[in-house]
MMTF fields as JSON, N, C-alpha, C and O atoms, coordinates in Angstrom:
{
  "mmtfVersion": "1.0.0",
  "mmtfProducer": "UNKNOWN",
  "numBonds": 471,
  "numAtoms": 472,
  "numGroups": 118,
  "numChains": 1,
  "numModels": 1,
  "chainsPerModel": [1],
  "groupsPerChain": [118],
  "chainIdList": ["A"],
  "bondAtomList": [4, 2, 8, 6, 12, 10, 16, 14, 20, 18, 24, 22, 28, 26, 32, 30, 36, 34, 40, 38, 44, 42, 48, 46, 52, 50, 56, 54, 60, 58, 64, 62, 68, 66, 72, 70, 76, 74, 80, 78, 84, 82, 88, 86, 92, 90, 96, 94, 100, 98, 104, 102, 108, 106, 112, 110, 116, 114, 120, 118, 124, 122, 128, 126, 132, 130, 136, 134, 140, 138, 144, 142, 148, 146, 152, 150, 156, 154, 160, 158, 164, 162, 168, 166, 172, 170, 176, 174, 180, 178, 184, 182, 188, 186, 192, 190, 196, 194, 200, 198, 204, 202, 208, 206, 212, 210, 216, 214, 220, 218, 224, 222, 228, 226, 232, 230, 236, 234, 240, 238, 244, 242, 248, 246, 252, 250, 256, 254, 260, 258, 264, 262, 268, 266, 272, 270, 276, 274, 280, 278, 284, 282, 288, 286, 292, 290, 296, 294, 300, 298, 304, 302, 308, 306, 312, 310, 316, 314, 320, 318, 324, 322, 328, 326, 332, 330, 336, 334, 340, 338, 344, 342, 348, 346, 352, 350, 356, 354, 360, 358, 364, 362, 368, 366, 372, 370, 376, 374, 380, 378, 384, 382, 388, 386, 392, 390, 396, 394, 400, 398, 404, 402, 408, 406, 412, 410, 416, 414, 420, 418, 424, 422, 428, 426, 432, 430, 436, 434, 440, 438, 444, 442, 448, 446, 452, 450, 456, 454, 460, 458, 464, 462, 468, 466],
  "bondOrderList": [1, 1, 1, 1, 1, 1, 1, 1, 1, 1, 1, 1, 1, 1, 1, 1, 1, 1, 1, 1, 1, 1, 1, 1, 1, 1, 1, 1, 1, 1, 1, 1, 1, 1, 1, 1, 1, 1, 1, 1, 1, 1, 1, 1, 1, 1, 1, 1, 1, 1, 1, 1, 1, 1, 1, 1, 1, 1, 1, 1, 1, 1, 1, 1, 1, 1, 1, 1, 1, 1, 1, 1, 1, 1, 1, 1, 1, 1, 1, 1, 1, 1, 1, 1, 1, 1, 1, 1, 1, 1, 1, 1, 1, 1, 1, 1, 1, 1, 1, 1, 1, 1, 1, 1, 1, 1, 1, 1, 1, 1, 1, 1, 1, 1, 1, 1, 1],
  "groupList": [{"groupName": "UNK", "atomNameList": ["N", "CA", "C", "O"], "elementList": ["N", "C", "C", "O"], "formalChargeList": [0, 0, 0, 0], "bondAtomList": [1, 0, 2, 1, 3, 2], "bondOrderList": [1, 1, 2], "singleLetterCode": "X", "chemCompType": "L-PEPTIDE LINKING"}],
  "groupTypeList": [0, 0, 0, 0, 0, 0, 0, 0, 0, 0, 0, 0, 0, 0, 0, 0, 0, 0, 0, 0, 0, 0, 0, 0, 0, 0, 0, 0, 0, 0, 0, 0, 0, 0, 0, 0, 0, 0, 0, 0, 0, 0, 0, 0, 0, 0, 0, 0, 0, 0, 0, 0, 0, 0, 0, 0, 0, 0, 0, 0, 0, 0, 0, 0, 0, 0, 0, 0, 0, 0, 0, 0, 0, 0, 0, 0, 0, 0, 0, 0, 0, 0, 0, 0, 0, 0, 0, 0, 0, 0, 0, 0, 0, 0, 0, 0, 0, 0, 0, 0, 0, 0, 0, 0, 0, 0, 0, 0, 0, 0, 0, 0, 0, 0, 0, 0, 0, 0],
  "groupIdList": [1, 2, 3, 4, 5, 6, 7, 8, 9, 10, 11, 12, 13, 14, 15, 16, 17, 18, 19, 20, 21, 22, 23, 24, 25, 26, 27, 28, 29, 30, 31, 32, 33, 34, 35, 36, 37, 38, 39, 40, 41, 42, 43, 44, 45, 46, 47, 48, 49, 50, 51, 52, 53, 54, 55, 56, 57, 58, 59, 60, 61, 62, 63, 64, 65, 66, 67, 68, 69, 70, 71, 72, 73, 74, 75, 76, 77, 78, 79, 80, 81, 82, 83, 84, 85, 86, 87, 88, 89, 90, 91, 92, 93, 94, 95, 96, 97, 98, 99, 100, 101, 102, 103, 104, 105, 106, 107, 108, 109, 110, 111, 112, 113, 114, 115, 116, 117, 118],
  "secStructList": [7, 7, 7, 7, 7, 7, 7, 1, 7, 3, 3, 3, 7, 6, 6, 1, 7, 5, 7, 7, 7, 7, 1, 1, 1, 5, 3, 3, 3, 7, 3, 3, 3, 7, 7, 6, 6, 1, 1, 1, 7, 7, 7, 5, 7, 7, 7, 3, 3, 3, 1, 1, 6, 6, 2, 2, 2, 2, 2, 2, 2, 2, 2, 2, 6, 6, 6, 2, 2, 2, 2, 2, 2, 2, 2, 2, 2, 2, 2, 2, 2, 2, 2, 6, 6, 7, 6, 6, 1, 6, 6, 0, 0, 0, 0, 0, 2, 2, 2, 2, 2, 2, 2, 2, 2, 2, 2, 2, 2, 2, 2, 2, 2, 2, 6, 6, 7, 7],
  "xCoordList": [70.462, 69.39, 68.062, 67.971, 66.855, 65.911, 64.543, 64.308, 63.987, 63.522, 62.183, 62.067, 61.484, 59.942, 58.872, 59.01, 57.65, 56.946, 55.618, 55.607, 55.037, 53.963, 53.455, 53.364, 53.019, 52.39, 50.666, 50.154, 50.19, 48.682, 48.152, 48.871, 46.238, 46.056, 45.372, 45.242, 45.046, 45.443, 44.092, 43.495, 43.526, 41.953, 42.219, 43.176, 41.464, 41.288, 40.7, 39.497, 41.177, 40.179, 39.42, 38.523, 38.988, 37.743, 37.062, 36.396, 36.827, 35.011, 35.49, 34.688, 36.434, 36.932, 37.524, 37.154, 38.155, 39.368, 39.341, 39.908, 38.576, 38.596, 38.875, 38.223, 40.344, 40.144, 40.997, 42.18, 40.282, 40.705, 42.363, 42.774, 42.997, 44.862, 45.221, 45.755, 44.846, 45.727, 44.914, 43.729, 45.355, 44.727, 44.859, 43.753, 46.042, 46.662, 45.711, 44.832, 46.607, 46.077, 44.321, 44.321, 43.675, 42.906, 42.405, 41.945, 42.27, 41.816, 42.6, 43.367, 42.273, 43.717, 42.628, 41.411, 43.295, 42.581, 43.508, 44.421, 43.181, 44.5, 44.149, 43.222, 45.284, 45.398, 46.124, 47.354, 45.157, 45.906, 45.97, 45.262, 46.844, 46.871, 45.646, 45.206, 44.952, 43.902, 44.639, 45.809, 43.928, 44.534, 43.512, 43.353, 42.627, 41.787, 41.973, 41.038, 43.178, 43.401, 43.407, 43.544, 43.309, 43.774, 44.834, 45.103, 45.841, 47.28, 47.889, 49.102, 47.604, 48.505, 47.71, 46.759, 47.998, 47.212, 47.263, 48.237, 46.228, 46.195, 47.55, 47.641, 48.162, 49.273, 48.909, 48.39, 49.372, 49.08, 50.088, 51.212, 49.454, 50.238, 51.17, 52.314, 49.862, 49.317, 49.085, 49.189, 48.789, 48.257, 47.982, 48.881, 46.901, 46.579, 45.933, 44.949, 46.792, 46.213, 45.58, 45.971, 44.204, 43.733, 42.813, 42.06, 42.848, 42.129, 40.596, 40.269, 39.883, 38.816, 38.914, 39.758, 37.607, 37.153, 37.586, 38.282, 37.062, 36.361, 38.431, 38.73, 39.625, 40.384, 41.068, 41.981, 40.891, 41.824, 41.136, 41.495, 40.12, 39.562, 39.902, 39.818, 40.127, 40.104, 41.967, 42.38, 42.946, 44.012, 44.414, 45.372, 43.507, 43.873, 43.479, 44.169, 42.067, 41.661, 42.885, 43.261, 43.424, 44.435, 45.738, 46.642, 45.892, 47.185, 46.305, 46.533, 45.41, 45.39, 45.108, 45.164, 44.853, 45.242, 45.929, 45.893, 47.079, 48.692, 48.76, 48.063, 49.137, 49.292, 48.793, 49.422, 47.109, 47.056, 47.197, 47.351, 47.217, 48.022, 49.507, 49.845, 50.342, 51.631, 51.593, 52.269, 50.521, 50.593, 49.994, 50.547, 49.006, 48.969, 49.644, 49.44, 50.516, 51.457, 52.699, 53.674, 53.091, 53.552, 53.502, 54.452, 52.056, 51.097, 51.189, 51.328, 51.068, 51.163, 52.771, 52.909, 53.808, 54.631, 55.178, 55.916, 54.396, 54.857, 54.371, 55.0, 53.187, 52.535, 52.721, 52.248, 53.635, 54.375, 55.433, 55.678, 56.076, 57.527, 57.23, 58.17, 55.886, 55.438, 55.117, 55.867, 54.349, 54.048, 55.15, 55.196, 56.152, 57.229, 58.658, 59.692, 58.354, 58.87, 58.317, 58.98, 57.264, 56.531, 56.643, 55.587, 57.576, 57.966, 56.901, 56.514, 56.538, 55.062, 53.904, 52.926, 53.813, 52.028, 51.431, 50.213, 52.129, 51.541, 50.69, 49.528, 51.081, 50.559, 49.576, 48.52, 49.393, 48.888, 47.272, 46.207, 47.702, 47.081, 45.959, 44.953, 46.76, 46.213, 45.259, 44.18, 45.862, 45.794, 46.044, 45.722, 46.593, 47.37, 46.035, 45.787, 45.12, 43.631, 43.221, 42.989, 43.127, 42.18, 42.645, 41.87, 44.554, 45.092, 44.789, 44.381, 45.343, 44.525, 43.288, 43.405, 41.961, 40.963, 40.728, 39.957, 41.688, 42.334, 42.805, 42.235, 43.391, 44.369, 43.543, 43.647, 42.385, 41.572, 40.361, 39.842, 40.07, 38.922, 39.829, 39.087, 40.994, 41.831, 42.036, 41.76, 42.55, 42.853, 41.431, 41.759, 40.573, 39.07, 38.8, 38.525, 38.977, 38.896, 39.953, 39.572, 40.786, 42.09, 41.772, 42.247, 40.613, 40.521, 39.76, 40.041, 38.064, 37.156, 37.764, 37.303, 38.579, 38.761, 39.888, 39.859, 40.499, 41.333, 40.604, 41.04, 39.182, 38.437, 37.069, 35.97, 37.158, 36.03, 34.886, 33.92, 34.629, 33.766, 33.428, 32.451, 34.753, 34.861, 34.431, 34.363],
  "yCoordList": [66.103, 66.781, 66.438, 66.386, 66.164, 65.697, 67.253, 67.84, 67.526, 68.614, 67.987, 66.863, 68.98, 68.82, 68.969, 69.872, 68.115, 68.64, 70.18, 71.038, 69.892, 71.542, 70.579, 69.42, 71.043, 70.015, 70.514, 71.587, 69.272, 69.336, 70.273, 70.923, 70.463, 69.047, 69.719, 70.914, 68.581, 69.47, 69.126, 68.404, 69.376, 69.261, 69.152, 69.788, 68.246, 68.543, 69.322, 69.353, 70.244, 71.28, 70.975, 71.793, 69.768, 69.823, 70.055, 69.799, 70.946, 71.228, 72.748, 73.385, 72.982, 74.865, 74.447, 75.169, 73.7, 73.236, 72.008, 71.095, 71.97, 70.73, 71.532, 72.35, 70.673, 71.299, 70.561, 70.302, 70.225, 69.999, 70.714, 71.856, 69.292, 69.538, 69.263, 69.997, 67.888, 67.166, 66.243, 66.228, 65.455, 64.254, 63.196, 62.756, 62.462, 61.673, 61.438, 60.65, 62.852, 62.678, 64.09, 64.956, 64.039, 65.152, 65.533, 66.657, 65.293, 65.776, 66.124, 65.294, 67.7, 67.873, 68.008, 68.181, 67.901, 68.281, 68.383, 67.621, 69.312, 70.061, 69.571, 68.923, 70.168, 69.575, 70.61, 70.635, 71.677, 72.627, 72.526, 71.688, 73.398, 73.157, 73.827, 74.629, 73.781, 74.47, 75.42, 75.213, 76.674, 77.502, 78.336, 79.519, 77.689, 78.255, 79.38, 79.712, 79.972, 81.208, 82.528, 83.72, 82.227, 83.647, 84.149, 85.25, 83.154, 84.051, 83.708, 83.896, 83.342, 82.905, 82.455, 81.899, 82.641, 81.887, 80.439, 79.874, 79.713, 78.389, 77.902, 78.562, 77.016, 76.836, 75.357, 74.327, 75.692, 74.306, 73.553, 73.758, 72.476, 70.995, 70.003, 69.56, 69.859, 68.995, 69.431, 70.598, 68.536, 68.359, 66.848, 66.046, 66.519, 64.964, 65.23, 65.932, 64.425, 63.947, 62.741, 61.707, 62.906, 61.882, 61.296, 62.166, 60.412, 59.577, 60.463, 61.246, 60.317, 60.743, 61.629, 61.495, 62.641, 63.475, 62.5, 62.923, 61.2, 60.144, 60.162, 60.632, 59.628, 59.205, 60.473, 60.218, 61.724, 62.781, 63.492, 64.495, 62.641, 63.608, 61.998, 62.177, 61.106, 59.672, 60.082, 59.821, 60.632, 60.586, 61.612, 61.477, 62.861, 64.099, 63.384, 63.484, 62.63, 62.501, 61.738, 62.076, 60.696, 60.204, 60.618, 60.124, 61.524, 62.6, 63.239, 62.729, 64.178, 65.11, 64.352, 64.971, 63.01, 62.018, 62.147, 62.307, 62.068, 61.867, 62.502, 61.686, 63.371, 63.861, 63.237, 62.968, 62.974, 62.247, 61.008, 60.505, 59.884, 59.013, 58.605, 57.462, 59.743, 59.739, 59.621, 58.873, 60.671, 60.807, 58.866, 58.196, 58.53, 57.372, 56.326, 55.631, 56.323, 55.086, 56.049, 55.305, 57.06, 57.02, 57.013, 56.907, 57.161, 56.978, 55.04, 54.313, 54.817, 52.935, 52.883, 52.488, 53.282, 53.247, 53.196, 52.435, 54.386, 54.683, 53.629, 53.137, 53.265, 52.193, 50.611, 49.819, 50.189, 48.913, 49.247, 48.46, 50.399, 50.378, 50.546, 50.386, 50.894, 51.016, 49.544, 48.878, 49.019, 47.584, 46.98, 46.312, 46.972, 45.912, 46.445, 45.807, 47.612, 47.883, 47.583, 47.484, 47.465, 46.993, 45.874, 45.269, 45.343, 43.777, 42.792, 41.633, 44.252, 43.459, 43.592, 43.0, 43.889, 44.2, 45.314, 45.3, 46.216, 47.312, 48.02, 48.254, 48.386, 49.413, 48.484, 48.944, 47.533, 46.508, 46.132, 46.202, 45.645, 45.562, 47.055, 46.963, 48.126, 49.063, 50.194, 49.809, 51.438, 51.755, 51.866, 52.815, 50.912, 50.185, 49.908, 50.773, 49.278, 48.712, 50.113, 50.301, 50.995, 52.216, 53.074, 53.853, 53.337, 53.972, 53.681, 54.414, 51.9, 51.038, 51.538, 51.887, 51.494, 51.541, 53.04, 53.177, 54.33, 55.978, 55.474, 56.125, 54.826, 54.675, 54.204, 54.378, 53.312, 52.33, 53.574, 53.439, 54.725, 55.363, 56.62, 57.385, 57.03, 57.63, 57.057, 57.697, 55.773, 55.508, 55.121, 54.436, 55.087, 54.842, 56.22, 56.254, 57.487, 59.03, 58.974, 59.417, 58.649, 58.822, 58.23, 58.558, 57.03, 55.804, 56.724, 57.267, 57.003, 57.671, 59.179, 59.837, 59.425, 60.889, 60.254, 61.099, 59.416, 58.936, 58.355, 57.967, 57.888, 57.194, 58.208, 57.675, 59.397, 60.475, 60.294, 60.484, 59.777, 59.633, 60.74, 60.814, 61.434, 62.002, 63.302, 64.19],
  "zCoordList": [75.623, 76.328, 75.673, 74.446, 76.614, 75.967, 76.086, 77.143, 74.973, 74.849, 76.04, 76.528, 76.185, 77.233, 76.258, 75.433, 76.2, 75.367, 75.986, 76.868, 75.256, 75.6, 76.321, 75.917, 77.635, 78.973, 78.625, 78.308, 78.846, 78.75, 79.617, 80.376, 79.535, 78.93, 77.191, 76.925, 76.274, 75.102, 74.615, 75.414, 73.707, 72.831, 71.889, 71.447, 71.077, 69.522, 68.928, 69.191, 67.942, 66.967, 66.697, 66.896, 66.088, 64.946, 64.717, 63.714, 65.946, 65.813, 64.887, 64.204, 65.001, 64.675, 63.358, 62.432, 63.101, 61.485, 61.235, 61.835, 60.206, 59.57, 57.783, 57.135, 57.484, 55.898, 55.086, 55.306, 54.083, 52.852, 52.411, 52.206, 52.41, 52.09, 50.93, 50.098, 50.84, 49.398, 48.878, 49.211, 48.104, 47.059, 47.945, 48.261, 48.609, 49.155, 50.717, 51.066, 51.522, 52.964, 53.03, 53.905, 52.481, 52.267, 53.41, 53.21, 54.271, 55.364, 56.85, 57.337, 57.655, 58.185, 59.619, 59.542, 60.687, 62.329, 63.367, 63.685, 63.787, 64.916, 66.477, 66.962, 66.991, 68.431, 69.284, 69.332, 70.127, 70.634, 72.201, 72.759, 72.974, 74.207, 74.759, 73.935, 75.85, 76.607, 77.266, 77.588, 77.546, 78.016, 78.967, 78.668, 80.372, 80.688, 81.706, 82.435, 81.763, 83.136, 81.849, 82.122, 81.085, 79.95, 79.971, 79.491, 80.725, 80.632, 79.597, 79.694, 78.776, 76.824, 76.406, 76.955, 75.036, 73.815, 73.792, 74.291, 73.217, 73.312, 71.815, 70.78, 72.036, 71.089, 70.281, 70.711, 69.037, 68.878, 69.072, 69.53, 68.592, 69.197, 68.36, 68.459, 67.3, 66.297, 64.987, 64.61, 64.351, 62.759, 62.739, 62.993, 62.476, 61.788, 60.495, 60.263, 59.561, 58.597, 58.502, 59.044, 57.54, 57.515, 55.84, 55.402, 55.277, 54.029, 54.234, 53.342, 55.207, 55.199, 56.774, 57.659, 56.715, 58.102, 59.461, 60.385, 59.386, 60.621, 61.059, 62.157, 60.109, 60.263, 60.751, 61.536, 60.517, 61.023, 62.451, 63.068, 62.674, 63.769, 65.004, 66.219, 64.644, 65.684, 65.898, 67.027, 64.982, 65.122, 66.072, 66.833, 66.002, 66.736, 68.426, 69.441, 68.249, 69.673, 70.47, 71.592, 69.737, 70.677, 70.575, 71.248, 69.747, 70.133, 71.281, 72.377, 71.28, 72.1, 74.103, 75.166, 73.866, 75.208, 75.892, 77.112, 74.809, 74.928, 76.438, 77.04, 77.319, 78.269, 79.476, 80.5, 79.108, 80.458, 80.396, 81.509, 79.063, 79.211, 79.656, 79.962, 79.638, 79.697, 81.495, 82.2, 81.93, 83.479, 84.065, 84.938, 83.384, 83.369, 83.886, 84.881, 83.019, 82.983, 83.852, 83.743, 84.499, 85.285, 86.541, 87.316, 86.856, 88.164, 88.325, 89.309, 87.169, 87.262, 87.986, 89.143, 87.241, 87.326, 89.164, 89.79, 89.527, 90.874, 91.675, 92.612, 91.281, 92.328, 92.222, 93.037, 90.865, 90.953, 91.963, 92.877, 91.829, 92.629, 94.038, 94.815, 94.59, 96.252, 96.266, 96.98, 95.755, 95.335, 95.503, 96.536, 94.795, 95.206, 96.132, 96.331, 96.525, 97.83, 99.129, 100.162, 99.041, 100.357, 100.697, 100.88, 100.86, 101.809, 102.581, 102.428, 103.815, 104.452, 103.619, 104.075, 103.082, 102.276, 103.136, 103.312, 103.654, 104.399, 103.379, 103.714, 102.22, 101.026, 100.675, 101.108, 100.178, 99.485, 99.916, 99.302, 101.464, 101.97, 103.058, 103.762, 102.688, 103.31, 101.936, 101.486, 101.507, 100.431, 99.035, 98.321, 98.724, 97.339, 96.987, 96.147, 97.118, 96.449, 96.014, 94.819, 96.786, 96.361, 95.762, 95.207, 95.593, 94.907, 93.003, 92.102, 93.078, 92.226, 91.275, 90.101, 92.111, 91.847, 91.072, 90.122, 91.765, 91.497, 90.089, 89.213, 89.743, 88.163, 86.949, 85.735, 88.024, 87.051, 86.404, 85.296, 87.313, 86.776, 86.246, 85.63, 86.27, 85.478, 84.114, 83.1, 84.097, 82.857, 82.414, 81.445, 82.422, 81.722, 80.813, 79.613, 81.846, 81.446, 80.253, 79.169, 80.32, 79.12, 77.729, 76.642, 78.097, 76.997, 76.341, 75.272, 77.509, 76.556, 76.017, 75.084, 76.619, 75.599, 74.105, 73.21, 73.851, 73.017, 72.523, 71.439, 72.812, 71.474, 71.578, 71.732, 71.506, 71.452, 71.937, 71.198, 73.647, 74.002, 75.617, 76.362, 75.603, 76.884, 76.521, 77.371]
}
């Protein structure tokens, strides 16, 4: 049985916890779920450690991605398999370009939030 993880979409702490751990990994930054209806507490997710601040807060951002990247690549997923089910180029040639173009400004949103620009 394969467990489910906590479903997005998730944020990084840092702006709330940034703290001093160890000698080694000294720097720690969390990754909790959003929780905007007020029906539960936001949970966490995460922990990144990091050498310095810059490295534990770049690690949380693309953990805390994780979700809509995952939706990502299964939105790709769906539209190779309409893609190569479509025999005539009905999809392809009809809305396959614009579904396309739907994935291309999705996965852009995923990049800039995984490299802290979103």
């Amino acid at each position: 049985m394969t467990a489910a993880h906590i479903q997005g979409p998730w944020t990084d702490g840092n702006e709330a916890i940034l703290a001093k751990v160890d000698r080694v990994r000294p720097w720690v930054s969390t990754i909790f779920r959003k929780c905007h209806d007020g029906s539960e507490a936001n949970a966490l997710v995460a922990m990144c450690f990091g050498a310095t601040i810059e490295e534990a807060v770049a690690l949380s951002r693309l953990i805390a991605a994780a979700p809509e990247l995952l939706a990502l690549v299964e939105k790709i997923d769906r539209w190779i398999q309409r893609s190569e089910d479509d025999e005539d180029c009905e999809y392809l040639n009809g809305e396959g370009w614009d579904d396309l173009r739907i994935l291309q400004v999705v996965g852009r949103a995923a990049i800039a939030k995984a490299r802290g620009a979103a």
